[in-house]
C-alpha positions as CSV (number, residue, x, y, z in Angstrom):
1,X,0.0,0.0,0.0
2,X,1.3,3.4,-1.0
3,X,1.3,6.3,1.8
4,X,-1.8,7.7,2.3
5,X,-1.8,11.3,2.4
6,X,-5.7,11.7,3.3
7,X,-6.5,9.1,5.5
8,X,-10.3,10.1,6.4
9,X,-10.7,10.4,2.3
10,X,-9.2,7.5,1.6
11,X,-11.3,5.3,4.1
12,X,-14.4,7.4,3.4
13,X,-14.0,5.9,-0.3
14,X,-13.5,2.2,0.8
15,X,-16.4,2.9,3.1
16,X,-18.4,4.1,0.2
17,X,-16.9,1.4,-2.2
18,X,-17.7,-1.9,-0.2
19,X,-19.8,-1.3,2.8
20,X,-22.8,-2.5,0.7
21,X,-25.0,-5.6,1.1
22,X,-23.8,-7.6,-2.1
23,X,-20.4,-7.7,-0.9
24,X,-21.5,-9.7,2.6
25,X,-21.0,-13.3,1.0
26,X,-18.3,-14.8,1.8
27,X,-18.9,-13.7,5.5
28,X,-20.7,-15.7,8.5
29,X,-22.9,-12.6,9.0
30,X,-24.9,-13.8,6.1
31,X,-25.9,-16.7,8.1
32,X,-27.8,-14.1,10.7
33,X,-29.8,-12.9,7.7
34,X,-31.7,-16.2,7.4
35,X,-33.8,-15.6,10.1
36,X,-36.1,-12.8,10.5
37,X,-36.7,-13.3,14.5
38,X,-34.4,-11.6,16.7
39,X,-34.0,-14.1,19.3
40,X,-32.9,-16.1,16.3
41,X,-30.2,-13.9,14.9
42,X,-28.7,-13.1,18.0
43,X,-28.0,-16.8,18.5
44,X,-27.5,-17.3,15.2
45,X,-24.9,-14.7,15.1
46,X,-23.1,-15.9,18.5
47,X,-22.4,-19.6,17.2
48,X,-21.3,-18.4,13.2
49,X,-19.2,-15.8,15.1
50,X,-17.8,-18.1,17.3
51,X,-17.0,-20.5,14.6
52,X,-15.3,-17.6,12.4
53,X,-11.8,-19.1,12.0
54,X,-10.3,-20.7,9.0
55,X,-10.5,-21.4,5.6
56,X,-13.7,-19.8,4.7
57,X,-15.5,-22.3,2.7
58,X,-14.8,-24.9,5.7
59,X,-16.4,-22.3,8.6
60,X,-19.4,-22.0,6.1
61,X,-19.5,-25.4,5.9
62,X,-19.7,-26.4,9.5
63,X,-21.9,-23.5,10.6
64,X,-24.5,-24.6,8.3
65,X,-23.6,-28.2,9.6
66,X,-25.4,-27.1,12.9
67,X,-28.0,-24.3,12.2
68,X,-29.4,-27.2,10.1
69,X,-29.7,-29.5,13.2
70,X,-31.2,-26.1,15.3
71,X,-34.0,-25.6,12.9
72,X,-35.6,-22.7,11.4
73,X,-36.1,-21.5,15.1
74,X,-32.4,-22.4,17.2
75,X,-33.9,-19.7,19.8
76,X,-36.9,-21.7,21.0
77,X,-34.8,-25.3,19.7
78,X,-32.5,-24.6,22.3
79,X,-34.6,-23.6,25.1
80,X,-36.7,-26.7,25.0
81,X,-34.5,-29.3,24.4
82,X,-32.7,-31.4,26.4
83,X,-28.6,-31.4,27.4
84,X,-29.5,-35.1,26.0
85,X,-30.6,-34.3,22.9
86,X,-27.7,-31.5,22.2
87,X,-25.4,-33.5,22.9
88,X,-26.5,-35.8,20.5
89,X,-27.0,-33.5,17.5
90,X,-23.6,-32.4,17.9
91,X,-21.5,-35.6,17.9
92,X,-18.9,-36.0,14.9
93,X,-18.7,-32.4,14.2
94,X,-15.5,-31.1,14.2
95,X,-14.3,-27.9,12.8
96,X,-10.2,-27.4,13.1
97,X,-9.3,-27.7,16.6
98,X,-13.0,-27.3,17.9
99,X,-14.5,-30.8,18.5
100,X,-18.1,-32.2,19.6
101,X,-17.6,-31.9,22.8
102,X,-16.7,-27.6,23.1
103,X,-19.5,-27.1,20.5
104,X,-22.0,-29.2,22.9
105,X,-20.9,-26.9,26.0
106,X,-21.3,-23.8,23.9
107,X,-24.7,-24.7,23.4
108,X,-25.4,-25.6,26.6
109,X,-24.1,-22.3,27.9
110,X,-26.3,-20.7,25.4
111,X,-29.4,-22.7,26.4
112,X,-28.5,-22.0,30.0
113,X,-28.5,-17.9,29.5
114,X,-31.5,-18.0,27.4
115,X,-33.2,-19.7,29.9
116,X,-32.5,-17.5,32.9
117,X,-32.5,-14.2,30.9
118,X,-34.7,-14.8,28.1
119,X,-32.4,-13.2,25.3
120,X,-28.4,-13.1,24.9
121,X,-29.2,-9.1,24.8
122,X,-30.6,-9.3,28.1
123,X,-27.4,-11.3,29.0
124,X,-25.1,-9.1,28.0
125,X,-27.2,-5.8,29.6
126,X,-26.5,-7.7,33.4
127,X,-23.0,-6.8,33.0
128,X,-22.8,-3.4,31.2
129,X,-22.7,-0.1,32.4
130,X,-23.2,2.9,30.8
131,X,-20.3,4.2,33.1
132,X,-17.6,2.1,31.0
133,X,-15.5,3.3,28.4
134,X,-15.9,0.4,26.2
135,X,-18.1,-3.0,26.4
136,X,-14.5,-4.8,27.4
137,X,-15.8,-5.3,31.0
138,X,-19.4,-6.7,29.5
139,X,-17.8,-9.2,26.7
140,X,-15.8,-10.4,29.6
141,X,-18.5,-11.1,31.8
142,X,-20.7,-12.5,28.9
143,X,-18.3,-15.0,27.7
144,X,-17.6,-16.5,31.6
145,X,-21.4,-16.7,31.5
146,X,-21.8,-18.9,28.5
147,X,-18.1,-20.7,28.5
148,X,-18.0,-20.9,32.7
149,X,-15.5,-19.5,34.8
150,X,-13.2,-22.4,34.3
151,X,-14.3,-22.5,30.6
152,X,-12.4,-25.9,30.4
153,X,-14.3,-27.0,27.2
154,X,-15.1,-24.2,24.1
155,X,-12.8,-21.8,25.6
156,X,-11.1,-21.2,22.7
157,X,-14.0,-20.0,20.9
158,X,-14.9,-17.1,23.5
159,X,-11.6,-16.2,24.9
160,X,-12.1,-13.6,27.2
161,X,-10.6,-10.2,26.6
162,X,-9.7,-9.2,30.3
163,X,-6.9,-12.1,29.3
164,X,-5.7,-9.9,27.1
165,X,-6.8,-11.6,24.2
166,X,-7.7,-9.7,20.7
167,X,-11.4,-12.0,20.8
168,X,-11.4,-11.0,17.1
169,X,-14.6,-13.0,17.1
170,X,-16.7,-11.7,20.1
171,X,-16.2,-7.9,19.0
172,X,-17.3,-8.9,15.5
173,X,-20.7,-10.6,17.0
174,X,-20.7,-7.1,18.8
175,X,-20.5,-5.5,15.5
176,X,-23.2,-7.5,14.3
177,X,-25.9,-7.0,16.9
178,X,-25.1,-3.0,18.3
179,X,-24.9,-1.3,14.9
180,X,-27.7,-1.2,12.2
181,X,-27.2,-0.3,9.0
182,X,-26.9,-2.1,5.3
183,X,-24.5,-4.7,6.6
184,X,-25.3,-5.4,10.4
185,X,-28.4,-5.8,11.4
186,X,-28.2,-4.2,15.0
187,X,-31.2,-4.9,17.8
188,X,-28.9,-4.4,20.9
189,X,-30.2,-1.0,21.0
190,X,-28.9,0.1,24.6
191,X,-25.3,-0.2,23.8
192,X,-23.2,2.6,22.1
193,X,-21.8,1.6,18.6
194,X,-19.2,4.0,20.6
195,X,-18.3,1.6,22.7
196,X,-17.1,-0.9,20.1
197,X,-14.2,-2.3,19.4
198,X,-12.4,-2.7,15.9
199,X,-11.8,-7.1,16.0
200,X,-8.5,-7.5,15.2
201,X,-7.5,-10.3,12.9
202,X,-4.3,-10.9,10.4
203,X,-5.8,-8.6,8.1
204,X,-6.8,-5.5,10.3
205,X,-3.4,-5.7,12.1
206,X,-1.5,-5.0,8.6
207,X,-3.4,-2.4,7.7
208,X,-3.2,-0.4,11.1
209,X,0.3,-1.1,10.5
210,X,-0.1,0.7,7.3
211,X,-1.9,3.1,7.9
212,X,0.2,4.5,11.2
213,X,-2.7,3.5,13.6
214,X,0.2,1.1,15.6
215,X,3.7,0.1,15.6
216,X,2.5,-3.4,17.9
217,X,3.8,-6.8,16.9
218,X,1.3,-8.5,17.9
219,X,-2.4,-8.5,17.3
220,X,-3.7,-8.6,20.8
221,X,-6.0,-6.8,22.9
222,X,-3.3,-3.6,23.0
223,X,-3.2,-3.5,19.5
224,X,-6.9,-3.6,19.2
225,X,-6.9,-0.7,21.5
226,X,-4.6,1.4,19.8
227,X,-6.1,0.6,16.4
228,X,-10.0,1.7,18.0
229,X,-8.5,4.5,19.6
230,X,-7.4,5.8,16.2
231,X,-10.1,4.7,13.9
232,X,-12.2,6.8,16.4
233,X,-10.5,10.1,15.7
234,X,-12.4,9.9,11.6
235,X,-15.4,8.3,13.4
236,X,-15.4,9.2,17.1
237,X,-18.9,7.9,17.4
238,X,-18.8,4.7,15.2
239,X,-15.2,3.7,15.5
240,X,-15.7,0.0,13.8
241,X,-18.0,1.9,11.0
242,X,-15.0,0.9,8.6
243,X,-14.4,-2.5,9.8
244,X,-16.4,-4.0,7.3
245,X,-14.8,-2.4,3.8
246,X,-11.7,-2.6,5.1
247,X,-12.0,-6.4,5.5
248,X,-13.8,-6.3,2.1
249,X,-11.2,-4.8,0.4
250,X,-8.6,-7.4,2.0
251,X,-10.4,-10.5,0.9
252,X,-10.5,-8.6,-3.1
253,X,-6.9,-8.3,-2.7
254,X,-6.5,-12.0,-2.4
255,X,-8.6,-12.9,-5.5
256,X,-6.9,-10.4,-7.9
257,X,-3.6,-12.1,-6.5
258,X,-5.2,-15.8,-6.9
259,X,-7.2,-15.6,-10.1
């Protein structure tokens, strides 16, 4: 990438370039947009976020593997069924390093919060304050609730960011369900997309290299800070608003290179 003289130009025409509905597929958030209820998406969104690691055909793969055993409700699937039963649907699925057995106790930790709260929202809401500077103290609290404190089993797919862990794949659920626009399609109304915070993968760690937004090695919770923190100076009220085109325009890059 050549220096960019006008950075807020230059994103604002990436923005304008990408962030647009057809460009969604290949992404896990097009799973979400299957189903219209919200109790649905939100769970929806939490196990193809959880699952967003990979080649990409493979995570679409697997993700469908499951939503296919949940049923065109997983909301109310989950809630009535058994531990019995979920642990049966989910034997023999494996997905990299995540086996049968974490994707069982990710379930069961999402049956368990539906059931006492009556909505991942509402979940997430008994451990955020309007008082904190980001949702960092929330996420962490969220993902002890539905992993456990121990989190001996799926811990890998909601590590916890007070362990100063990027969880690339937490703050991209967040993504999904506080801000509402063409791509995400929002419904945790009480949070500020303020709040957010940019998920940091491979990708999003070269271009904040790039674009001066860090000098960090490694792309870790610190990194994801300092990229935020700067991303919030062009969009001080949205600070992930870019997140999106900017991965869009990453995955682009590879084709051209590859076809």
């Amino acid at each position: 990438m050549a220096p960019i003289q006008n950075k807020k130009a230059w994103l604002e025409s990436i923005y304008q370039k990408y962030h647009r509905p057809q460009f969604i597929h290949p992404d896990p958030l097009e799973f979400v947009y299957r189903y219209s209820r919200f109790q649905d998406q939100e769970v929806v969104g939490l196990i193809a976020s959880t699952l967003a690691y990979g080649r990409v055909k493979q995570i679409l793969k697997n993700t469908m593997w499951i939503l296919e055993k949940l049923g065109p409700t997983p909301s109310d699937f989950l809630k009535r069924e058994s531990p019995k039963t979920i642990r049966h649907l989910t034997q023999g699925f494996k997905h990299r390093f995540t086996k049968d057995e974490d994707l069982y106790h990710l379930l069961l930790g999402i049956q368990k919060n539906l059931n006492h709260y009556g909505s991942l929202y509402e979940c997430f809401l008994a451990g955020y304050a309007k008082k904190d500077a980001s949702t960092l103290p929330a996420l962490s609290l969220f993902a002890e609730k539905i992993i456990g404190q121990k989190g001996t089993y799926g811990a890998h797919l909601l590590p916890k960011p007070d362990k100063n862990s990027a969880s690339k794949r937490l703050h991209m659920f967040l993504r999904w369900m506080v801000r509402k626009d063409a791509i995400d399609p929002g419904g945790w109304d009480h949070i500020s997309p303020s709040k957010l915070i940019v998920p940091i993968d491979t990708h999003m760690h070269q271009m904040g290299l790039k674009l001066g937004f860090t000098q960090r090695k490694q792309a870790n919770l610190k990194t994801a800070l300092e990229v935020t923190t700067a991303f919030a100076k062009f969009s001080p009220d949205d600070p992930v608003k870019y997140d999106f085109s900017l991965t869009r325009l990453g995955i682009r890059k590879i084709e051209n290179t590859t076809s």
